[in-house]
C-alpha positions as CSV (number, residue, x, y, z in Angstrom):
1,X,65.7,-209.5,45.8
2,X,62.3,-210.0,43.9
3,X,60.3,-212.7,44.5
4,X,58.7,-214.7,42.1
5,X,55.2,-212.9,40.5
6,X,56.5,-209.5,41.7
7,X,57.3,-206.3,39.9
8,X,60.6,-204.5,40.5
9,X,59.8,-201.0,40.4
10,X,62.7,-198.6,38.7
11,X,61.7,-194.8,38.6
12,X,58.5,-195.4,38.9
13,X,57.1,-198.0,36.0
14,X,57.5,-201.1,36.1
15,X,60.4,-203.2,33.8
16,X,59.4,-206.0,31.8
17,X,58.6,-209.3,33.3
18,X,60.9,-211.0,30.7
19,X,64.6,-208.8,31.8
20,X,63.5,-210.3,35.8
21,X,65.3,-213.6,36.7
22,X,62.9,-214.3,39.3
23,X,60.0,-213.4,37.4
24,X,60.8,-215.4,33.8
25,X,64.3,-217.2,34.3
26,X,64.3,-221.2,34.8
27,X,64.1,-221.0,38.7
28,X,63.1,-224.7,38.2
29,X,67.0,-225.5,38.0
30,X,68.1,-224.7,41.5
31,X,71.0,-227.2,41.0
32,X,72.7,-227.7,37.7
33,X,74.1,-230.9,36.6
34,X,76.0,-230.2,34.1
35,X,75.9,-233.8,32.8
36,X,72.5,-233.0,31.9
37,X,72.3,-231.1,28.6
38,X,68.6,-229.7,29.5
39,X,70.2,-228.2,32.3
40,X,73.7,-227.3,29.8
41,X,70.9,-225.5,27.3
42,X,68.9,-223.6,30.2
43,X,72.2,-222.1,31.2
44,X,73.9,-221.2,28.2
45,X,70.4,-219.5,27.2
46,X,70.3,-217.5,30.8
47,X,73.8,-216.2,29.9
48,X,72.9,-214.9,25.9
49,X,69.5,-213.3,27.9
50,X,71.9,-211.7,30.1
51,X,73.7,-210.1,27.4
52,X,70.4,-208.3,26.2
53,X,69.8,-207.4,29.7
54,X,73.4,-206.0,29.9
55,X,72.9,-203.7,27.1
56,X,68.8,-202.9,28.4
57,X,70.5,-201.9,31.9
58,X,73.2,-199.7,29.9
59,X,70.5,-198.0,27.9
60,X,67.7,-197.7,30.6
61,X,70.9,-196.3,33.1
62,X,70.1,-199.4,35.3
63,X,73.5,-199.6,38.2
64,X,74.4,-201.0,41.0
65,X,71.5,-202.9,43.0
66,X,68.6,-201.3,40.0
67,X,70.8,-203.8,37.4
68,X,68.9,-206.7,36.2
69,X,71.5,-208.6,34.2
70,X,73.5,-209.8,37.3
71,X,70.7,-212.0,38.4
72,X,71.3,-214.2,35.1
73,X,74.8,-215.0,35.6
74,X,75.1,-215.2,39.5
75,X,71.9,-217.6,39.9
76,X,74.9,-220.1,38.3
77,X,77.9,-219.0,40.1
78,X,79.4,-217.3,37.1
79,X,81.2,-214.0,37.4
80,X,81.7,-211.1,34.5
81,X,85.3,-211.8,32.9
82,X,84.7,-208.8,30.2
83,X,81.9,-206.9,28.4
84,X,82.4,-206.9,24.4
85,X,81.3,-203.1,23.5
86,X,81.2,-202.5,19.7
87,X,83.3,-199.7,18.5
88,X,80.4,-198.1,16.3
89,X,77.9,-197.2,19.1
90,X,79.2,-198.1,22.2
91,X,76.4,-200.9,22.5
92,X,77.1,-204.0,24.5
93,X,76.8,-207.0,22.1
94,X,78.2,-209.8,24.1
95,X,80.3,-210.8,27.2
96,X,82.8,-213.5,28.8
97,X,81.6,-214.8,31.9
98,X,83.9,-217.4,34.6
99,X,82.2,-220.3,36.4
100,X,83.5,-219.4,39.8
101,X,81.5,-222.2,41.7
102,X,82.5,-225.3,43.6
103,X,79.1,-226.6,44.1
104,X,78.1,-227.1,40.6
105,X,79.5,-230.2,40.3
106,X,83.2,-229.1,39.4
107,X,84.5,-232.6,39.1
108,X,82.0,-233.0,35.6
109,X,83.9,-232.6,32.3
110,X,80.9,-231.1,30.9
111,X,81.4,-228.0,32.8
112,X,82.3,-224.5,31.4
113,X,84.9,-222.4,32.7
114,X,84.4,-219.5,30.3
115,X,81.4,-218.6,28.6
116,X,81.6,-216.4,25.5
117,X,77.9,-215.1,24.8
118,X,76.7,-212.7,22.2
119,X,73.0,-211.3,21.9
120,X,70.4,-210.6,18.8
121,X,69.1,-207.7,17.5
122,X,67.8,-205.3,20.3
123,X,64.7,-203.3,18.8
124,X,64.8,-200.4,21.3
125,X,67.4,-198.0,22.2
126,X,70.3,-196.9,20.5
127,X,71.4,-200.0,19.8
128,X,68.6,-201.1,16.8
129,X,70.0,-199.1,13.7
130,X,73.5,-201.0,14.0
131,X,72.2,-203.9,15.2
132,X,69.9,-203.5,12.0
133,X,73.0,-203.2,10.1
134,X,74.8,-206.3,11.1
135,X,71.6,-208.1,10.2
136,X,71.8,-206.8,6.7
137,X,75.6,-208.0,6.7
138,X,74.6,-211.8,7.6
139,X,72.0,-211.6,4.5
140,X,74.6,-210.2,2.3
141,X,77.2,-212.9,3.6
142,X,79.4,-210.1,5.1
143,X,79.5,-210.6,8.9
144,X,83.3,-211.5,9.1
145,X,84.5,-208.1,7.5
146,X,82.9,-205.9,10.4
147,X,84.1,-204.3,13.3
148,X,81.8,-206.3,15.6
149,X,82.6,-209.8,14.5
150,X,86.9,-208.5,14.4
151,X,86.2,-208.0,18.8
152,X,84.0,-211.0,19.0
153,X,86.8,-213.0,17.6
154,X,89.7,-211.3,19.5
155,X,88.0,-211.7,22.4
156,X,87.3,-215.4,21.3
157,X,91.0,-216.1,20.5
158,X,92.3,-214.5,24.1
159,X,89.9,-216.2,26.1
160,X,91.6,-219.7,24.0
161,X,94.8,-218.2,24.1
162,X,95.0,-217.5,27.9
163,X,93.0,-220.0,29.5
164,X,93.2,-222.7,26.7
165,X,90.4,-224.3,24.6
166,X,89.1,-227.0,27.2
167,X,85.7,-226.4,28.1
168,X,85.2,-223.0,27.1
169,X,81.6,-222.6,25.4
170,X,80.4,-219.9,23.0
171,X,76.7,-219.0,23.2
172,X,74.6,-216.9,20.9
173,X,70.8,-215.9,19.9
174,X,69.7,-215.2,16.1
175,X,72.3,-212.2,15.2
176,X,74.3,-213.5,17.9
177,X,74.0,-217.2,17.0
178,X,76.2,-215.8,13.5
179,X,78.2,-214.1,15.3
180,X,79.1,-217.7,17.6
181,X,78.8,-219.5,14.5
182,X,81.4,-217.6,12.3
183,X,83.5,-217.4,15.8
184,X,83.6,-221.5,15.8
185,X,84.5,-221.7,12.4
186,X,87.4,-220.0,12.4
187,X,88.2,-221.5,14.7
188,X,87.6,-225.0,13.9
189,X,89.1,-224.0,10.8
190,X,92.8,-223.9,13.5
191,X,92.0,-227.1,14.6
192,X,90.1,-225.8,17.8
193,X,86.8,-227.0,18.3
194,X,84.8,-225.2,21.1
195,X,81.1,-225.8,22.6
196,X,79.1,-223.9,20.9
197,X,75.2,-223.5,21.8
198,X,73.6,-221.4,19.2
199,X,70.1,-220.5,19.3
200,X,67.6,-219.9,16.6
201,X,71.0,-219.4,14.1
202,X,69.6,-217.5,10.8
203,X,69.6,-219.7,8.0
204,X,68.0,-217.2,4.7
205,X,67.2,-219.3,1.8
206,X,63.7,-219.6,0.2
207,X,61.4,-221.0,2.8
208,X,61.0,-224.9,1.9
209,X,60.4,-225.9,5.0
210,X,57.1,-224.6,5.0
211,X,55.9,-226.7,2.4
212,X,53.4,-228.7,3.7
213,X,53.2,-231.3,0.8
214,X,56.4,-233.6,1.8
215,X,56.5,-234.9,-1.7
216,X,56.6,-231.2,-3.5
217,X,59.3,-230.4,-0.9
218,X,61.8,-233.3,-1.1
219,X,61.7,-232.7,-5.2
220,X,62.4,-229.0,-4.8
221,X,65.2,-229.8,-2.6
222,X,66.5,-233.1,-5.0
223,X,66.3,-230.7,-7.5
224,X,68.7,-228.3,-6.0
225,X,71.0,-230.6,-4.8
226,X,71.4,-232.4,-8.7
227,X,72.0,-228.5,-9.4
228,X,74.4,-227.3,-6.8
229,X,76.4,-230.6,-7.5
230,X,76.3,-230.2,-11.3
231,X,78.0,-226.7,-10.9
232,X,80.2,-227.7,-8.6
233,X,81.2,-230.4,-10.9
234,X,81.4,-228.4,-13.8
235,X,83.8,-225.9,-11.7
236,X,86.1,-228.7,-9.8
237,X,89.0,-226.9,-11.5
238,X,88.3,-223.7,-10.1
239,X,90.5,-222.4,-7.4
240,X,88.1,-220.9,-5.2
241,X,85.6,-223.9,-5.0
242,X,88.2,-226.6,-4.2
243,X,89.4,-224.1,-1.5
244,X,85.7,-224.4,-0.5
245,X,85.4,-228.0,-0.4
246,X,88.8,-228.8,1.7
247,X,87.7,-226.2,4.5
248,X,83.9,-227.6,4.4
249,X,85.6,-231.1,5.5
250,X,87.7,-229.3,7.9
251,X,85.2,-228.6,9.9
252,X,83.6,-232.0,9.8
253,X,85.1,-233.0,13.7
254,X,82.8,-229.6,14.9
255,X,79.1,-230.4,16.5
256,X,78.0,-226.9,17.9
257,X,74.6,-227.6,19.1
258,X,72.0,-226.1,16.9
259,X,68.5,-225.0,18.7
260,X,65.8,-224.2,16.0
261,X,62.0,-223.9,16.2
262,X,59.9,-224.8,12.9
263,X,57.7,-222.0,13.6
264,X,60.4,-219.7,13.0
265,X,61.0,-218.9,9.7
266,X,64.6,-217.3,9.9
267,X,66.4,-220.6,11.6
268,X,64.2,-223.5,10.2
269,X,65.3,-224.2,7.1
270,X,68.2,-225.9,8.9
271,X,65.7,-228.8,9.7
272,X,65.7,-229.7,6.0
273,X,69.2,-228.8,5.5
274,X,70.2,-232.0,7.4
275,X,67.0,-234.2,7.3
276,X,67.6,-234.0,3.7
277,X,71.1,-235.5,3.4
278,X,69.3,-238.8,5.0
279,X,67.1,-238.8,2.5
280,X,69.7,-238.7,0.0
281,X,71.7,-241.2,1.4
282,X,68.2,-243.7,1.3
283,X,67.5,-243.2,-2.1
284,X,71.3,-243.5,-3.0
285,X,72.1,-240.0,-3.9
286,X,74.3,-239.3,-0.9
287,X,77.3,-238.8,-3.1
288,X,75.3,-235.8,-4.8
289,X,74.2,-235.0,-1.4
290,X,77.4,-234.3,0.0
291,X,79.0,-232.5,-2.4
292,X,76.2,-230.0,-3.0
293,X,75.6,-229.5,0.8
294,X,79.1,-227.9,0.4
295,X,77.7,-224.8,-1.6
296,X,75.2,-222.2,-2.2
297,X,74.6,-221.7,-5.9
298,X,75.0,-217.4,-5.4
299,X,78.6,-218.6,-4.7
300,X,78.8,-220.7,-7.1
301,X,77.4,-218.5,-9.8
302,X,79.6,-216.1,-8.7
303,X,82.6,-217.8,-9.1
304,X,81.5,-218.9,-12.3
305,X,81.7,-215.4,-13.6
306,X,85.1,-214.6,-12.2
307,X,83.7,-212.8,-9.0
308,X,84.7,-213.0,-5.5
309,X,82.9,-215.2,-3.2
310,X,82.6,-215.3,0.7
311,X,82.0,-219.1,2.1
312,X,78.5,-219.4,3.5
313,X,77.8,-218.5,7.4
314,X,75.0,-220.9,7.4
315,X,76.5,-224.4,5.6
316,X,78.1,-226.6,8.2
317,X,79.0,-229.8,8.1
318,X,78.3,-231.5,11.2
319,X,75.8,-230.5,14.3
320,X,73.6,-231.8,17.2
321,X,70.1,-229.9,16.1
322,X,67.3,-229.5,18.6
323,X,64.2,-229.1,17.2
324,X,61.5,-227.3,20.0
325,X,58.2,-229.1,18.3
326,X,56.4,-227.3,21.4
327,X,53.5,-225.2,19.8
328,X,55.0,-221.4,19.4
329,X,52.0,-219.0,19.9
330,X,53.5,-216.7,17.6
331,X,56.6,-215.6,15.9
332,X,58.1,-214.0,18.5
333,X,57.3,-216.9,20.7
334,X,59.2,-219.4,18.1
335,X,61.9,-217.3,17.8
336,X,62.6,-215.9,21.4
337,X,65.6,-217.1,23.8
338,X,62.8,-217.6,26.5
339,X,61.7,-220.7,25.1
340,X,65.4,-222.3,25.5
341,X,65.3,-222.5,29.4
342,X,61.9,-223.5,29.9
343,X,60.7,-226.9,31.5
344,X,58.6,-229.6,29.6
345,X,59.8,-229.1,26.2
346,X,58.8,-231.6,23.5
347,X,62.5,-231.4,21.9
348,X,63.7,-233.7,19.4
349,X,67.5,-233.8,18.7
350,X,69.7,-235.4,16.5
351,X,73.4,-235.9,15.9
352,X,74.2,-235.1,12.1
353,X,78.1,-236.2,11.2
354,X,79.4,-235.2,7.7
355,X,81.5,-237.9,6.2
């Protein structure tokens, strides 16, 4: 094994610092305590980096003792259930992983005994162009008719079906965030709420959040809400949007745990898409409030005009958001998985409950 600081030296060049455990993993958490959610986060982050490893190792022809995506899983004690393998490229895109240890504190409810992690978009390899194309899907609100999402949520269902629902966690980075997301809803939508960690979780809307002025941002974001609600309102009849409404409250008893970074522009919005439901409620508009949070306006439009409309990936009722307010030195700082294991955080969380 690699040391801390070293290279490990595959065919001759060296592989990047970040796919090497012992070079960039959190080997400040020697012992977890899964009581602790720092320690819950760091984890559940290790496993979604060693899905992108997984897939690195497959395309780089990385085996046996040259693999660097075992060192993510077995620092914990966990053991590879299954790989998830996408049926349009072969690419790995996620993976089931069993806690196998009895020193980790077995006796703590908090513990996992499966772990159902997906990773993000991979820019190198084979893997980018479908990756690419499942990224396009989440914009266009069409994750849940691909083949991808149809084995993530198989392989979500067996896990439940075989094992049961009790403290089995599903884990996921930007693409792979959705992919967890959409998994939960279903199936919090059967009355089966899992633990759900999903970092930097898209969220595409115009970007309010970086608004500086407070003032010009809370109107822009009134005025939506007295919109949204007004065409909801004026639709309350409509098939469709009732169906909407009842499975929005539905899903009010799940809290997946949100991990977002203001610096990055695809998951922040979600800051003010809770913070602004407070401010609704102080001004005494939280009856508008929660009725618009319910729906997009696309959708709603749609529906007006007799089309088809898919529920939202990104409107949830209820989460436990982390904010990382730690200065991002970049984009790809703010919106890496790295930063979710890391030590000395300044993190700011907050329990948001839809009622």
């Amino acid at each position: 094994m690699a040391s801390e600081g070293q290279f490990v030296v595959l065919s001759g060049s060296a592989t990047s610092d970040r796919e090497n455990f012992y070079i960039s993993g959190p080997l400040h958490l020697t012992k977890v305590d899964w009581d602790n959610p720092c320690h819950r986060r760091s984890v559940a982050a290790s496993l979604v980096q060693s899905v992108y490893i997984l897939e690195r190792d497959r395309q780089e022809k990385r085996e046996g003792s040259l693999a660097l995506a075992p060192q993510w899983w077995n620092a914990f004690h966990f053991q590879l259930y299954r790989l998830l393998i996408d049926d349009a490229d072969s690419c790995i895109f996620g993976a089931i992983y069993q806690l196998t240890s009895t020193q980790n504190n077995p006796l703590s409810h908090e513990a996992p005994r499966y772990v159902i992690a997906f990773r993000g978009t991979i820019t190198k390899g084979d893997a980018f162009s479908r990756d690419i194309e499942l990224d396009i899907h989440i914009i266009k609100n069409g994750l849940h008719l691909t083949s991808r999402f149809e084995i993530a949520i198989q392989a979500v269902r067996h896990v439940v079906a075989t094992f049961g629902s009790s403290n089995v966690w599903l884990a996921g980075h930007s693409l792979g965030a959705a992919m967890a997301m959409l998994a939960g809803k279903n199936m919090a939508k059967t009355g089966v709420f899992l633990d759900s960690f999903l970092f930097n979780p898209p969220f595409f809307s115009a970007p309010i959040e970086k608004i500086k002025d407070k003032k010009v941002k809370h109107g822009i974001r009134l005025a939506g809400s007295v919109i949204t609600a007004g065409l909801a309102l004026a639709m309350k009849n409509n098939h469709q949007t009732s169906h909407s409404a009842g499975t929005f409250r539905a899903l009010s008893s799940w809290f997946p745990c949100l991990y977002v970074n203001p610096s990055d522009h695809i998951c922040s919005e979600y800051i003010g898409y809770f913070e602004h439901r407070e401010r609704m409620d102080d001004i005494g508009a939280g009856g508008i409030e929660r009725l618009a949070t319910q729906h997009s306006i696309g959708g709603l439009l749609l529906n007006a005009m007799g089309m088809q409309s898919d529920e939202p990936l990104h409107l949830i009722p209820s989460a436990n958001l982390t904010v990382n307010r730690t200065r991002a030195r970049d984009f790809k700082d703010a919106h890496g998985i790295h930063q979710w294991w890391r030590s000395g955080l300044h993190l700011e969380s907050k329990i948001f409950n839809y009622s």
